[in-house]
C-alpha positions in Angstrom: 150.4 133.3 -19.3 148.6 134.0 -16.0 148.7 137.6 -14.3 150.7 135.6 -11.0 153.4 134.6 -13.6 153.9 138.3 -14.2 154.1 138.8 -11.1 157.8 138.5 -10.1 159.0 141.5 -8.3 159.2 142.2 -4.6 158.1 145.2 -3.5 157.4 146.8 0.5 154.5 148.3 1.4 153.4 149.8 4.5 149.7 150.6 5.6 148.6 154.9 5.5 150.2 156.2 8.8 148.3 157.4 11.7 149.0 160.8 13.4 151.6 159.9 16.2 150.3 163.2 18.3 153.6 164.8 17.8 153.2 166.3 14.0 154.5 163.3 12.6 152.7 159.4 11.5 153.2 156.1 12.6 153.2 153.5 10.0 152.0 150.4 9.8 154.8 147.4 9.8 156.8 146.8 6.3 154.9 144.4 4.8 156.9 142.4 1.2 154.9 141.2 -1.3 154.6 140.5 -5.0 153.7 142.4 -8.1 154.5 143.8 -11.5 156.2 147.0 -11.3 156.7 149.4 -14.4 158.7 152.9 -13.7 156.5 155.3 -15.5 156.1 159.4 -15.7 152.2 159.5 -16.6 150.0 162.6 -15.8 147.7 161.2 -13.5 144.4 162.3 -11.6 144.4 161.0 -8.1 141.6 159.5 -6.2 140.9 163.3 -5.0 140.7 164.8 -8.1 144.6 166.0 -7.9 146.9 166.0 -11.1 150.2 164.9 -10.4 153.2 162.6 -12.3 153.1 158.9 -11.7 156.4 157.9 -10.3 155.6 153.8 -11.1 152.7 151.3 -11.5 152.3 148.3 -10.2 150.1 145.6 -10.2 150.0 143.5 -6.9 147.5 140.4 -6.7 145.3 142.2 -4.3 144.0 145.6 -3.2 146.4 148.4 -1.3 145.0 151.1 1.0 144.7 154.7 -0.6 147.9 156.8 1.0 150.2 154.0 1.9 153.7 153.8 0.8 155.4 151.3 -1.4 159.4 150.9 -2.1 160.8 148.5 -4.8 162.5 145.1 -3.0 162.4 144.6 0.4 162.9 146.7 3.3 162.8 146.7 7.2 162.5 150.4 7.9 159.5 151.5 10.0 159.3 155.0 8.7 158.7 154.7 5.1 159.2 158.9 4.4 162.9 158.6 5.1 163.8 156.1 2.1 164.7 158.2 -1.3 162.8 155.9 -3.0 159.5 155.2 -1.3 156.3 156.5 -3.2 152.6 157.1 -2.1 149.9 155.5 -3.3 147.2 158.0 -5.2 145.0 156.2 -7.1 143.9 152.1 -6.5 141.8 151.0 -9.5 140.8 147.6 -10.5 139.4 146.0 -13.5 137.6 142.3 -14.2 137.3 140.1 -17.2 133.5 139.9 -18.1 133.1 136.6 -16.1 134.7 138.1 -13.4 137.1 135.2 -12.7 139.9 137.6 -13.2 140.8 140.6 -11.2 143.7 143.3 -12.1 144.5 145.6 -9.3 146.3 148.5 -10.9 148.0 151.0 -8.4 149.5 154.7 -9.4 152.6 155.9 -7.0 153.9 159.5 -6.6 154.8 162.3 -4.8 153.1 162.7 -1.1 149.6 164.4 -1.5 
């Protein structure tokens, strides 16, 4: 079975947010896509070094940016931090087969940094 096959849930994610100049961030546009999502509670290390509790993983066919958000299914909302059930992503890894035909993209969500 291919990784694609696996792939069967939507999921929303929007691009890390910008300062808008008034304390807050603009997002980037909700964008749906594909991936395998598993609701997990791991102790983590973030990409800064930071321990925290994985809310999910997921593993979309291609690479996310460091600090976006992601919500399970699809969604319209511009600003991501009002959903109840929107998570940041803190740590973007990736791992090949050895002939490098094969590329997992494995992201950790939780809590904002």
């Amino acid at each position: 079975m291919s990784l694609a096959a696996l792939q069967t849930q939507t999921f929303t994610f929007w691009s890390p947010g910008v300062p808008d100049g008034f304390g807050g961030h603009a997002w980037g546009a909700p964008v749906t896509l594909k991936c395998r999502w598993q609701d997990r509670s791991d102790r983590e290390i973030d990409d800064q070094g930071v321990e925290f509790i994985t809310r999910a993983v997921i593993y979309p066919n291609s690479t996310l940016k460091l600090h976006g958000m992601v919500c399970k299914g699809i969604s319209i909302i511009l600003n991501p931090t009002t959903l109840d059930d929107a998570w940041m992503i803190r740590s973007v890894r990736q791992s090949e087969n050895p002939s490098g035909g094969t590329v997992v993209h494995k992201v950790l969500l939780g809590g904002a940094v």
